[in-house]
C-alpha positions, 0 to 999 in steps of 0.5 A, spaced: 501 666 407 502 663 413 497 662 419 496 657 425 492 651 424 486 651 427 486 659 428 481 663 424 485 668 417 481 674 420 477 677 413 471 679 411 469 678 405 464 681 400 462 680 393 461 674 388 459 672 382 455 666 384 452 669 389 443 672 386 444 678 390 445 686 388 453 685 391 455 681 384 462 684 384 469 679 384 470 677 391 475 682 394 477 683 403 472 688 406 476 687 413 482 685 417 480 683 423 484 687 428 490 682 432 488 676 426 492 673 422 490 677 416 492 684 420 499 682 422 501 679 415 502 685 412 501 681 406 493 683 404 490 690 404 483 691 404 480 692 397 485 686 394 481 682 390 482 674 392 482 669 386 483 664 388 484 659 395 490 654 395 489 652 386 481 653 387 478 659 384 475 664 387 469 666 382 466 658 383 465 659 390 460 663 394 462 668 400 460 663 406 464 658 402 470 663 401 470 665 408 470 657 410 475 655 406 479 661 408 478 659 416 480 651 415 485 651 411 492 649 414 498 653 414 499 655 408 494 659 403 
């Protein structure tokens, strides 16, 4: 997936397996932000489960570190 530096994916993310909450599920994609990146892709549907951000396992990261490495990545994820 391709996106601009400096611009946000546009997901929301739930669910992980390091996270002590009720929601221990394997993090998947809740939302497309409409008009982002992530919606205009064609290439990621809400429910995906995301394994892993660029060589980083997915089920080592917490949901807010997910969403930041997802966010700060540079073009291509």
């Amino acid at each position: 997936l391709i996106k601009r530096q400096g611009t946000y994916l546009g997901v929301m993310v739930g669910g992980s397996n390091t996270n002590n909450d009720e929601d221990s599920s394997a993090p998947r994609i809740t939302q497309l932000i409409p008009g982002s990146w992530a919606q205009r892709s064609d290439v990621l549907c809400v429910g995906d489960v995301i394994v892993g951000v660029n060589g980083i396992d997915a089920d080592s990261l917490g949901r807010e570190k997910l969403r930041q490495i997802l966010d700060e990545s540079d073009r291509l994820l």
